[in-house]
N, C-alpha and C positions, 0 to 999 in steps of 0.2 A: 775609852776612858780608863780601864783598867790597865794600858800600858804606861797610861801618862800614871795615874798613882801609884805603879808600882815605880816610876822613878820620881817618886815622893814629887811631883807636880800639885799642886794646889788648884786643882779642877773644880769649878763648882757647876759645870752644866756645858751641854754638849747636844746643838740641833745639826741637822743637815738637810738644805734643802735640796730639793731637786728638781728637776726641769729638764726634757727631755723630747724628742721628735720621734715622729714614729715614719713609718714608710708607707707610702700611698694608695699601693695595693694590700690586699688581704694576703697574709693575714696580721697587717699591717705592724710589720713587728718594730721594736724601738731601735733609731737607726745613731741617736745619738741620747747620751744620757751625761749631763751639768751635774756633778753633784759640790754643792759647797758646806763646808765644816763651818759653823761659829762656833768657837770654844771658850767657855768662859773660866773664866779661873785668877786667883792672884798669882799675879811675880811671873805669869808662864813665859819658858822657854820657849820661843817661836822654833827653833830648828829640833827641840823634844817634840814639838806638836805636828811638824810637819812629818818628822819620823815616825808618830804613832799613825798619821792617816796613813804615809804610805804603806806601812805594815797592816793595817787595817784593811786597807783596798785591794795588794797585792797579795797579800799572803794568807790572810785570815778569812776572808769573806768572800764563803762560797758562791752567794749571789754573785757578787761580782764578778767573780771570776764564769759564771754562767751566764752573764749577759752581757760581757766583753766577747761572746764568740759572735754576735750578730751586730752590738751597739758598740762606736766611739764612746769611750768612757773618759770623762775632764772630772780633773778635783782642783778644786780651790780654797782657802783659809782662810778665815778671819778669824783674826784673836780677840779677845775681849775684855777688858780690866772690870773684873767684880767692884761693882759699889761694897763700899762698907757699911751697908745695912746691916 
């Protein structure tokens, strides 16, 4: 989130779920890991948001980058238009 506000993006909330396989013997490590972004926010830039997961995922997050040496790692996006409550 703080890449997308810092290019003044109008984020109001940001889940990611995940979903994941593991492998069948012990020590049954994850063999594929689903993760999907829903991003909420007004006015967002679909290609600022995809920009910020992928810097998210490749660059910034060590996890990631620690569990790409054993697990397929998938991202996916969803964008989300903020009600005006």
């Amino acid at each position: 989130m703080m890449i997308l506000k810092r290019g003044r993006e109008q984020v109001t909330d940001c889940v990611v779920e995940i979903d994941g396989e593991r492998a069948q013997t012990d020590p049954k490590v994850f063999t594929k890991i689903a993760l999907k972004y829903v991003v909420t926010g007004r006015a967002l830039d679909r290609k600022k948001v995809e920009r910020a997961v992928a810097l998210s995922a490749e660059k910034y997050c060590s996890a990631s980058a620690i569990m790409a040496k054993t697990a397929e790692l998938t991202h996916t996006i969803e964008v989300v238009e903020a009600s005006n409550v």
